[in-house]
N, CA, C and O atoms as a printed pandas DataFrame, in Angstrom:
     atom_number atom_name residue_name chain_id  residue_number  x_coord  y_coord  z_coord
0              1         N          UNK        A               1    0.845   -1.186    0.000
1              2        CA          UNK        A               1    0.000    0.000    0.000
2              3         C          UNK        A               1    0.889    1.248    0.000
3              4         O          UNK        A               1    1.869    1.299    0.744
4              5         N          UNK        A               2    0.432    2.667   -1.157
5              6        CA          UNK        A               2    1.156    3.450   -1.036
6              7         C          UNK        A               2    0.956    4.215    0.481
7              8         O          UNK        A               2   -0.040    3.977    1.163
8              9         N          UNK        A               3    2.081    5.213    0.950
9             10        CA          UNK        A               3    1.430    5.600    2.202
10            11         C          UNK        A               3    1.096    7.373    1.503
11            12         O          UNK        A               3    1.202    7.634    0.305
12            13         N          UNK        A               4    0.684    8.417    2.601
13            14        CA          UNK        A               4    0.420    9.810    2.430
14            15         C          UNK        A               4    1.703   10.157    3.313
15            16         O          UNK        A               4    2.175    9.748    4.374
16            17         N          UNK        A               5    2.042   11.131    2.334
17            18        CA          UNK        A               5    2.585   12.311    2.727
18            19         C          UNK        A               5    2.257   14.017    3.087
19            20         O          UNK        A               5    1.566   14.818    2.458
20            21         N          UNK        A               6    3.047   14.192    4.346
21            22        CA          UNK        A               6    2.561   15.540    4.458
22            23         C          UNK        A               6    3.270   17.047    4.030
23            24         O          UNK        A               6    4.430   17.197    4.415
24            25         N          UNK        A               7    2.696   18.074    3.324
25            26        CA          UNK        A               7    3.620   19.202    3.333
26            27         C          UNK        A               7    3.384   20.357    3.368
27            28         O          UNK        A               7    2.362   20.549    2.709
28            29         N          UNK        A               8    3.842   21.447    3.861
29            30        CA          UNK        A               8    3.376   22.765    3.697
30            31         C          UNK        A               8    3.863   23.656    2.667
31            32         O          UNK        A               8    3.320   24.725    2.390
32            33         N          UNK        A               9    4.982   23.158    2.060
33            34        CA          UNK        A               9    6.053   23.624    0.569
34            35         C          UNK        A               9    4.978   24.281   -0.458
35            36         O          UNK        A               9    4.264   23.723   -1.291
36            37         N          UNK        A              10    5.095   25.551   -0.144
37            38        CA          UNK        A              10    3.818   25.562   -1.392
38            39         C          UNK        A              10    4.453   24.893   -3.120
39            40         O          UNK        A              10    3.781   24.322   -3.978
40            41         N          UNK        A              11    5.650   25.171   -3.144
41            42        CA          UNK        A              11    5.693   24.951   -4.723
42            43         C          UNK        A              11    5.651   23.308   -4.656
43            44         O          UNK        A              11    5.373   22.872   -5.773
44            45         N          UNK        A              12    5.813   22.419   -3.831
45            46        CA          UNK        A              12    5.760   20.982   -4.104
46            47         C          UNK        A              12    3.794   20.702   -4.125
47            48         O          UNK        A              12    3.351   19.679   -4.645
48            49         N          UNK        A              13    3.046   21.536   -3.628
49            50        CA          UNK        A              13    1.960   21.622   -3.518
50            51         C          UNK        A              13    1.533   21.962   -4.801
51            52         O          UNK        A              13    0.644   21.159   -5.085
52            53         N          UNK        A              14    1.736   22.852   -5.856
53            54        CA          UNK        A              14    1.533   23.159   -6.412
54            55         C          UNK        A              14    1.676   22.629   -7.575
55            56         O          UNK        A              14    0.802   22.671   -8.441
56            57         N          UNK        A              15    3.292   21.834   -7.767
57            58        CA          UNK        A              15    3.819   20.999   -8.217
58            59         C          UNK        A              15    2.341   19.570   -8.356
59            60         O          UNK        A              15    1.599   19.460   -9.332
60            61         N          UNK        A              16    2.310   18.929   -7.446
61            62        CA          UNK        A              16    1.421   17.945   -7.529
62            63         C          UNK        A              16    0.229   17.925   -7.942
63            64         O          UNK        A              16   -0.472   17.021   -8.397
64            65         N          UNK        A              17    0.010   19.296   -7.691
65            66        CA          UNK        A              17   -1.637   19.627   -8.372
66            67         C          UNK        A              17   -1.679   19.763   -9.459
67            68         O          UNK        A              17   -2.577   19.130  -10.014
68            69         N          UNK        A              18   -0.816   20.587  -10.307
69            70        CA          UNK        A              18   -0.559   20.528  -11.700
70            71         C          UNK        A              18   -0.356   19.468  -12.622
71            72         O          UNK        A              18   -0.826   19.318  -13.750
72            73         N          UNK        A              19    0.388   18.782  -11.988
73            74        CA          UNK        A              19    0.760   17.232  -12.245
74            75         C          UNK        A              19   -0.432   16.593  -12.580
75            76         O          UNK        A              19   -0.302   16.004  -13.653
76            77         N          UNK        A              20   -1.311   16.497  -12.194
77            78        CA          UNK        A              20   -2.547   15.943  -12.178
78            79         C          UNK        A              20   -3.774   16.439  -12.680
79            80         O          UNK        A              20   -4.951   16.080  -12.680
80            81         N          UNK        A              21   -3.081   17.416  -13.123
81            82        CA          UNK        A              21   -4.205   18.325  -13.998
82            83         C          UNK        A              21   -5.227   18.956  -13.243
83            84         O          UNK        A              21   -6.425   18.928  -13.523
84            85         N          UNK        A              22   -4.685   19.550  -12.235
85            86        CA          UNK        A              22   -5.594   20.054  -10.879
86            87         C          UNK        A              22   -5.843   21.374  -11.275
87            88         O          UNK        A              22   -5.518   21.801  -12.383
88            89         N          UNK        A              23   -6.558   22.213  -10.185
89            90        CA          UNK        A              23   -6.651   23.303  -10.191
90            91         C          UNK        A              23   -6.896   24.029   -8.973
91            92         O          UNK        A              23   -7.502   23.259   -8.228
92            93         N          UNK        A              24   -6.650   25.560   -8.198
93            94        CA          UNK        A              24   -6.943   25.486   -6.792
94            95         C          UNK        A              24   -8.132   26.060   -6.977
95            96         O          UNK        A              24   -8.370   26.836   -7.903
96            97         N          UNK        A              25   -9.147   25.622   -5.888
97            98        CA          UNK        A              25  -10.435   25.989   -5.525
98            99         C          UNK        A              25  -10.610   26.533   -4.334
99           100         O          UNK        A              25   -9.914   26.197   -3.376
100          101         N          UNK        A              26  -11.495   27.377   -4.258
101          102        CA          UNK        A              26  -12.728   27.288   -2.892
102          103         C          UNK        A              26  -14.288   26.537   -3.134
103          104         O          UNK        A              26  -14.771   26.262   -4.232
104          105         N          UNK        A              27  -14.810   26.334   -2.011
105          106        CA          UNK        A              27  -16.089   26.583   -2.063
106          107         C          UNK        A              27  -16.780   27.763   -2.130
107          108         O          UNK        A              27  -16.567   28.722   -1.390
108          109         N          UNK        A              28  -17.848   27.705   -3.258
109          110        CA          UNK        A              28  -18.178   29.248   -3.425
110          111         C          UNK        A              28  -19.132   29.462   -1.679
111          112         O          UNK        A              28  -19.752   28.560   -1.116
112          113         N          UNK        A              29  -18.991   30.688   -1.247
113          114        CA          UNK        A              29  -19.903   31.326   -0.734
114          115         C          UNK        A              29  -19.265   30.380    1.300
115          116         O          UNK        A              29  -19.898   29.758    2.153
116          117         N          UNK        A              30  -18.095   30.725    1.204
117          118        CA          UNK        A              30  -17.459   29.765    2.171
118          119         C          UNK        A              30  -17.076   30.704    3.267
119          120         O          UNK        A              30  -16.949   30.396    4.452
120          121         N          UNK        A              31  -16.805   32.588    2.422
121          122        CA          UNK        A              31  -16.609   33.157    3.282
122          123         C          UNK        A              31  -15.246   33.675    2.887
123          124         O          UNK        A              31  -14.604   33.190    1.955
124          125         N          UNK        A              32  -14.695   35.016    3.883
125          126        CA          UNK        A              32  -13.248   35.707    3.355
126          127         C          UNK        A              32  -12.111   34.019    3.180
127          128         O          UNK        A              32  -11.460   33.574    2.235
128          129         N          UNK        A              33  -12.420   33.375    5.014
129          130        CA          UNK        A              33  -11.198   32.217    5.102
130          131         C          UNK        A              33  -11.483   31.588    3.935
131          132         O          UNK        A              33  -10.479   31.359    3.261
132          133         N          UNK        A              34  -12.904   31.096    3.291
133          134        CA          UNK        A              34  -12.434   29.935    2.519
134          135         C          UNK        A              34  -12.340   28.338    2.735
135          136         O          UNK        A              34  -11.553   27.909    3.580
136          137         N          UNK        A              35  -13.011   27.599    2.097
137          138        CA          UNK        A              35  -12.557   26.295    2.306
138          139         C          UNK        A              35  -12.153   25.856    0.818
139          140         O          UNK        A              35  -12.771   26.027   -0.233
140          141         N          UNK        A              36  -10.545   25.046    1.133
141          142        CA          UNK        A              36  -10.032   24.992   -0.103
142          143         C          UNK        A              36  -10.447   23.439   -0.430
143          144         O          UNK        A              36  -10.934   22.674    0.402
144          145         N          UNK        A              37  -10.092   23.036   -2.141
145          146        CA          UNK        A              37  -10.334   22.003   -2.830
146          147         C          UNK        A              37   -9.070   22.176   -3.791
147          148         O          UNK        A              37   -8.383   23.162   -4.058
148          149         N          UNK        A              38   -9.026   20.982   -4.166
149          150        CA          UNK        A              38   -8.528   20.958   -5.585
150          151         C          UNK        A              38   -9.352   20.283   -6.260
151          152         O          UNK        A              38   -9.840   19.278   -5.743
152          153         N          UNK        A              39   -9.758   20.719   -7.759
153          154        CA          UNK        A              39  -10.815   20.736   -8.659
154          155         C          UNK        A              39   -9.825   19.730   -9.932
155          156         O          UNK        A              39   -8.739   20.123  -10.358
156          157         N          UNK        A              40  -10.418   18.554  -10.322
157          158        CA          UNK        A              40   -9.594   17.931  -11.594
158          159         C          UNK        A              40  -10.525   17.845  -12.569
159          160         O          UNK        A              40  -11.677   17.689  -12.165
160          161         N          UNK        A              41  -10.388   17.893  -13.534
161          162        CA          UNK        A              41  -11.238   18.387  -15.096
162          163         C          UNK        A              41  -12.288   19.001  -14.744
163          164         O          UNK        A              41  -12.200   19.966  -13.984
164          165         N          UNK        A              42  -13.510   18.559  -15.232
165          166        CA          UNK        A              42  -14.688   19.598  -15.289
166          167         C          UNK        A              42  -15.004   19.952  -13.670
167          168         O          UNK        A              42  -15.302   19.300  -12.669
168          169         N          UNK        A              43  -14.783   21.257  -13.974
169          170        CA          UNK        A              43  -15.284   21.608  -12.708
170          171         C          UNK        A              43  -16.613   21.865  -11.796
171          172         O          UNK        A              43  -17.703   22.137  -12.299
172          173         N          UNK        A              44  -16.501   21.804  -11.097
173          174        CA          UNK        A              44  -17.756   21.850  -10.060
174          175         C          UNK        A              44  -18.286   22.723   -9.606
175          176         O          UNK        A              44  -17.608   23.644   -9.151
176          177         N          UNK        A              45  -20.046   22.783   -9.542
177          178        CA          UNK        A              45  -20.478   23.876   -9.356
178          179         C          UNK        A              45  -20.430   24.777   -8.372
179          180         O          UNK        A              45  -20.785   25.951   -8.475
180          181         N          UNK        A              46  -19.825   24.051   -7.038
181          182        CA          UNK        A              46  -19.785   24.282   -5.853
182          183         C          UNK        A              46  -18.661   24.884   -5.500
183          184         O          UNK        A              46  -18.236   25.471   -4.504
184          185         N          UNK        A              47  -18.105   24.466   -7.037
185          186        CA          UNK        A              47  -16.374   25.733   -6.039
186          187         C          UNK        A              47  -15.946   26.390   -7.346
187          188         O          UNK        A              47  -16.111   25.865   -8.447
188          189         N          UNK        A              48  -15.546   27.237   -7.199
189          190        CA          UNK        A              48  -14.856   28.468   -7.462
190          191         C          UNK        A              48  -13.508   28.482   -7.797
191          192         O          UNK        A              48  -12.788   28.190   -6.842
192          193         N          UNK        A              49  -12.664   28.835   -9.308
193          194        CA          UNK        A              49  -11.434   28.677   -9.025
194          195         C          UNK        A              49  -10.648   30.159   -8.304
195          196         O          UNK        A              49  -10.972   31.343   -8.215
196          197         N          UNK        A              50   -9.577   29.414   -7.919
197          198        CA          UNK        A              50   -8.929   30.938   -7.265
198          199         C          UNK        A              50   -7.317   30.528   -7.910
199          200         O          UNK        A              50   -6.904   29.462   -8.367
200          201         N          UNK        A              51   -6.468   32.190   -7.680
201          202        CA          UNK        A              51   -5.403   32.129   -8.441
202          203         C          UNK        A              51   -4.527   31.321   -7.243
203          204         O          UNK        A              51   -5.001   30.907   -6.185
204          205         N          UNK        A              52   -3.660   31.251   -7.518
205          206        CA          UNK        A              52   -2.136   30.181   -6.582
206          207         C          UNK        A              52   -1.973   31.099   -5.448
207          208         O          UNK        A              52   -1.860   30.715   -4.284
208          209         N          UNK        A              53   -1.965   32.351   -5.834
209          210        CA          UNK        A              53   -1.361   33.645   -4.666
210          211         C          UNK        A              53   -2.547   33.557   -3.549
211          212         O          UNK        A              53   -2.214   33.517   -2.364
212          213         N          UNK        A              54   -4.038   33.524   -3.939
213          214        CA          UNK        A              54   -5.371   33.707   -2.853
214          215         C          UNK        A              54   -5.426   32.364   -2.123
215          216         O          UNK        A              54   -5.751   32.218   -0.945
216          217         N          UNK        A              55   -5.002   31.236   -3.129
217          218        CA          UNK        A              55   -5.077   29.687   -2.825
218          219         C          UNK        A              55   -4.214   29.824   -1.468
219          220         O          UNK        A              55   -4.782   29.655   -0.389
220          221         N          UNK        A              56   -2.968   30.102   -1.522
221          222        CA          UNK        A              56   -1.987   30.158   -0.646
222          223         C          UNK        A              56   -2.383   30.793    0.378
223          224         O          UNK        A              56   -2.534   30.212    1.453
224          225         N          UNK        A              57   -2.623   32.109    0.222
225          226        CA          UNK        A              57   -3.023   32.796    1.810
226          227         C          UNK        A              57   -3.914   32.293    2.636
227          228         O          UNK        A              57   -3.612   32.266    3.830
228          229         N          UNK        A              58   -5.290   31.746    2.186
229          230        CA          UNK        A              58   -6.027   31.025    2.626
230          231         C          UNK        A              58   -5.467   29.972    3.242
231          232         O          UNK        A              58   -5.607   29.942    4.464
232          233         N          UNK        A              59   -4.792   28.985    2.665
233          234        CA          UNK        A              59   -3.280   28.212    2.993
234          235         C          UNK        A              59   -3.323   28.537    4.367
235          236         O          UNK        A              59   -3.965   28.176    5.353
236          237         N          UNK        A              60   -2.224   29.519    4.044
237          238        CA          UNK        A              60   -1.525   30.212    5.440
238          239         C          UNK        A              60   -2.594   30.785    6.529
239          240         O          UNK        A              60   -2.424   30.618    7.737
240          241         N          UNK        A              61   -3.564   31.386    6.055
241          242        CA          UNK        A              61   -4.361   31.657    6.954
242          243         C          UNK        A              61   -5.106   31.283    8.305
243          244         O          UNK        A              61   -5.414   31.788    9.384
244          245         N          UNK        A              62   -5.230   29.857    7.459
245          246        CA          UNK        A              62   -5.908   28.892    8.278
246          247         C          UNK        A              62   -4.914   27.824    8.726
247          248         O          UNK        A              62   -5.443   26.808    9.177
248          249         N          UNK        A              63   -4.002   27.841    8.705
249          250        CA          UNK        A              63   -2.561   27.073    9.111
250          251         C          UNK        A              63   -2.929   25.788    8.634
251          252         O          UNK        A              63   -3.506   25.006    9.389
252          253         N          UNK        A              64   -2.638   25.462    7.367
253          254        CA          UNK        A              64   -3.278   24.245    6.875
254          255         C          UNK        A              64   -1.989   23.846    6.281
255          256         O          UNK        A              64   -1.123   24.539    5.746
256          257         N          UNK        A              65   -2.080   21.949    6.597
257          258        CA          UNK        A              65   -1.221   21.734    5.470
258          259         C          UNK        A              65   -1.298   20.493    4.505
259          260         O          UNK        A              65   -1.640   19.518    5.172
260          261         N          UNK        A              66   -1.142   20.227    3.425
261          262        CA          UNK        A              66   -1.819   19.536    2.465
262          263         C          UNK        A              66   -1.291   17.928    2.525
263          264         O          UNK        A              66   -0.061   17.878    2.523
264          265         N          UNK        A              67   -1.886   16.729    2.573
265          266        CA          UNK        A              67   -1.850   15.832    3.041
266          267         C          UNK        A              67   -1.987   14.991    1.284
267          268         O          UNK        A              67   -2.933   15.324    0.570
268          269         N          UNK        A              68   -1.228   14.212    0.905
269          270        CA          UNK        A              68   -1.191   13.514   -0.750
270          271         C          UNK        A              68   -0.658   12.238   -0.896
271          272         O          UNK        A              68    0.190   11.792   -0.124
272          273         N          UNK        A              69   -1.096   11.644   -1.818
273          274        CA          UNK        A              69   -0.086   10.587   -2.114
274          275         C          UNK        A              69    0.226   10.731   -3.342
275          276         O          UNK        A              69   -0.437   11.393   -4.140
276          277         N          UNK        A              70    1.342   10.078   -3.622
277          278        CA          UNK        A              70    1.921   10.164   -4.765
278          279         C          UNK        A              70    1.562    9.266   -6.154
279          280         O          UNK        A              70    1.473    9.574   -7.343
280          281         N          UNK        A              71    1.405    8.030   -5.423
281          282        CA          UNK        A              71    1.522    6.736   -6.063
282          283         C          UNK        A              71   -0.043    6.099   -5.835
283          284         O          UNK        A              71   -0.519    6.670   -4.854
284          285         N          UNK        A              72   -0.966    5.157   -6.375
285          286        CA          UNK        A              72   -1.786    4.009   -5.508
286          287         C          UNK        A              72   -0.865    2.955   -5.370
287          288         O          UNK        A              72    0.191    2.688   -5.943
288          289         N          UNK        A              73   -1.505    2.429   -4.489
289          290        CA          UNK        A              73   -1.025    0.999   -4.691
290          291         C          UNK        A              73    0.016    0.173   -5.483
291          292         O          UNK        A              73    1.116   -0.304   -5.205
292          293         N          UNK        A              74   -1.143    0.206   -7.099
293          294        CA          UNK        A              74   -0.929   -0.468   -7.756
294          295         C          UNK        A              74    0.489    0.302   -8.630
295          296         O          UNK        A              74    1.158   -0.167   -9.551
296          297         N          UNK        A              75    0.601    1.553   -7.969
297          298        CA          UNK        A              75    2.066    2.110   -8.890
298          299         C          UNK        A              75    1.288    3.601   -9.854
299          300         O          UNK        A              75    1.841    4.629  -10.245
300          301         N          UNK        A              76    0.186    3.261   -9.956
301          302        CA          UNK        A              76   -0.331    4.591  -10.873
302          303         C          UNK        A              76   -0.492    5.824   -9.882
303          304         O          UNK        A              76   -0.744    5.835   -8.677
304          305         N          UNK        A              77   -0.267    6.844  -10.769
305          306        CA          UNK        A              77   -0.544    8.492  -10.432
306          307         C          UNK        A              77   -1.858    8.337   -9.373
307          308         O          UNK        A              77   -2.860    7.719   -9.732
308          309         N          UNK        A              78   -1.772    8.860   -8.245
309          310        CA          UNK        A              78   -2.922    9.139   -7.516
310          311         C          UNK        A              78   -3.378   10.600   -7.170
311          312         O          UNK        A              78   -2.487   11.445   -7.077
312          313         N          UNK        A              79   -4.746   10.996   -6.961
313          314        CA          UNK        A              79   -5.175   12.172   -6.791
314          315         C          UNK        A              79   -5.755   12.106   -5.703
315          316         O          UNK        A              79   -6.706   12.886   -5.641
316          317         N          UNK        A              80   -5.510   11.223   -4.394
317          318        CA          UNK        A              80   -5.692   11.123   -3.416
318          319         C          UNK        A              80   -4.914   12.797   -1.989
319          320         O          UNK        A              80   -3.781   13.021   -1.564
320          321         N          UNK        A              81   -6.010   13.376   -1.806
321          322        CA          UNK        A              81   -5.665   14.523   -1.215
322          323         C          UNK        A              81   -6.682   14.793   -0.484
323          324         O          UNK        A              81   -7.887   14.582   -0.622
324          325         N          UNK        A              82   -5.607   15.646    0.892
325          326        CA          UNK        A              82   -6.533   16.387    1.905
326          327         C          UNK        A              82   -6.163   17.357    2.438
327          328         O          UNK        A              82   -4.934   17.292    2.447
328          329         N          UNK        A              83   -6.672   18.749    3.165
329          330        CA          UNK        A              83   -6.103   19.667    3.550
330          331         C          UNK        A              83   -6.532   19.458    4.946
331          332         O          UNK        A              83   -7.704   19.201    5.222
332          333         N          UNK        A              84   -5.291   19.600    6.121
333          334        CA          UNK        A              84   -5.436   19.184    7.139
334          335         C          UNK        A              84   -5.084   20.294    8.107
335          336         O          UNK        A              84   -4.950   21.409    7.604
336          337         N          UNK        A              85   -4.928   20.180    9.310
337          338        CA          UNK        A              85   -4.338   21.095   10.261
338          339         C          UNK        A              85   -3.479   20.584   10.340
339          340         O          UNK        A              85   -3.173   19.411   10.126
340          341         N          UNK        A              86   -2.490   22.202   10.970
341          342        CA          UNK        A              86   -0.758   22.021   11.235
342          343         C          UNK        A              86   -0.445   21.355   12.365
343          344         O          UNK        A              86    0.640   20.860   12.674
344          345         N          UNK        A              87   -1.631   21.373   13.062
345          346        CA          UNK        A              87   -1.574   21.039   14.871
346          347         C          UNK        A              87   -2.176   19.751   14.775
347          348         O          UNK        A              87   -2.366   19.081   15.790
């Protein structure tokens, strides 16, 4: 089993999302903080994209840090992700 990794690096964050053909989100109507997503192809009605710079502060704001794996299991690309607390 692959395991998760944790990081707060924004560019390795950013890095992985791209990778995967991601994009950064909120939920619309979540508020100034924000609750973040990452959005992969068609996007969803429920969130909102935001640029890397708003993605981030929100980030930082809420002392969050992004929780991924790299791999499944079986060896393929995974889009397995979560945004977690620092504490």
């Amino acid at each position: 089993m692959s395991s998760a990794r944790q990081t707060t690096d924004h560019d390795e964050i950013r890095r992985w999302i791209e990778e995967r053909d991601g994009m950064p989100t909120r939920v619309k109507d979540s508020g100034e903080g924000g609750i973040l997503r990452v959005d992969f192809g068609k996007p969803e009605e429920t969130l909102e994209k935001v640029e890397w710079e708003e993605f981030f502060r929100i980030f930082e704001k809420n002392d969050l840090a992004f929780l991924h794996q790299d791999k499944t299991a079986d060896g393929k690309l995974s889009r397995f992700s979560k945004f977690v607390s620092r504490s």
